[in-house]
N, C-alpha and C positions, 0 to 999 in steps of 0.2 A: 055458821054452825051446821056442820052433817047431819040428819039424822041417822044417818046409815054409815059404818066403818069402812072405808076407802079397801079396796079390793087389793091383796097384793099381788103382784106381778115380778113374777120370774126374768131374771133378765137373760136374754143369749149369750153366752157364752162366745168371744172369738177363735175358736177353734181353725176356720180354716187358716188364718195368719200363722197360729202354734203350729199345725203341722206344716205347714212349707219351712219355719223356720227351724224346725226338729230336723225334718232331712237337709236341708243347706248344711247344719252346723254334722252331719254322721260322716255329708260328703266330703265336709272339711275336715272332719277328722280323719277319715279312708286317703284324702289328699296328704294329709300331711304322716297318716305310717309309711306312703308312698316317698315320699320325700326323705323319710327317717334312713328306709331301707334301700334306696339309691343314693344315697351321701356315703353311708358304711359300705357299700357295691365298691364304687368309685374311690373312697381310699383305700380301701384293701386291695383293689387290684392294681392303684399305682404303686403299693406298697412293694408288691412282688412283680410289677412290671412282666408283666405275662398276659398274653390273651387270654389262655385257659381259663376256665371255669373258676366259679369260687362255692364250696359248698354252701348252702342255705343256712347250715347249725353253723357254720363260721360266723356267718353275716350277721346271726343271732347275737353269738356270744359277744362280736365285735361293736355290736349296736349297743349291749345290756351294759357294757364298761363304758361306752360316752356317753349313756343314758339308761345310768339305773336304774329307775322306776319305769323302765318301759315292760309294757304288756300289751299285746296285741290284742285282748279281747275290748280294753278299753277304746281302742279305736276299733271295734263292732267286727274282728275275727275270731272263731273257737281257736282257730291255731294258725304259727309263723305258717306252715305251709298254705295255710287258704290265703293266707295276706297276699304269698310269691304267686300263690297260681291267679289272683287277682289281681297282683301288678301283672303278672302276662298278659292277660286278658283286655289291658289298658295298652300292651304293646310297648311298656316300659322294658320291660327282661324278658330273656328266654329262660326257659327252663329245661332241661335233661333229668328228666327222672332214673333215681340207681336202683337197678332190682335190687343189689347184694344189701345196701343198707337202706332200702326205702324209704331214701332223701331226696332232695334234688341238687343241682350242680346249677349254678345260677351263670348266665352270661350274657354280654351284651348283644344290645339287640343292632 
């Protein structure tokens, strides 16, 4: 029997595990809009069989009809354009920025 009431104690928290696994799972989700918007690249440019460029709002529109519930902020972009200039950035696509509709013209790299 105690006289005295047992102390409580705080327990640590694992945190540094939660954040390594917060960034793996943002990487894999950056990986996989990556994947989303090179599969829609690739069939639309075999669709028209042409080198040329395929505008960015195409690749949009062509991604949001095989996958409607797609939105790019959920995989951690404010917008399709930061997605493209961040697959550039991985050296997946090029990009061609349009003055006249300040878009881009997406192409292989």
């Amino acid at each position: 029997v105690r006289s005295e009431p047992k102390p409580k104690t705080r327990r640590k928290r694992g945190t540094s595990a939660k954040k390594t696994s917060a960034k793996d799972s943002a990487e894999d989700k950056q990986q996989e809009a990556f994947d989303l918007v090179l599969e829609t690249f690739e069939a639309l440019q075999a669709e028209r069989s042409s080198d040329k460029g395929i505008w960015g709002s195409m690749i949009k529109q062509a991604l949001k009809r095989r996958k409607p519930g797609f939105n790019e902020t959920y995989y951690g972009f404010k917008t399709f354009s930061e997605l493209l200039e961040e697959a550039e950035k991985a050296k997946l696509l090029k990009l061609q920025y349009d003055e006249k509709s300040g878009g881009y013209i997406v192409m292989a790299t």
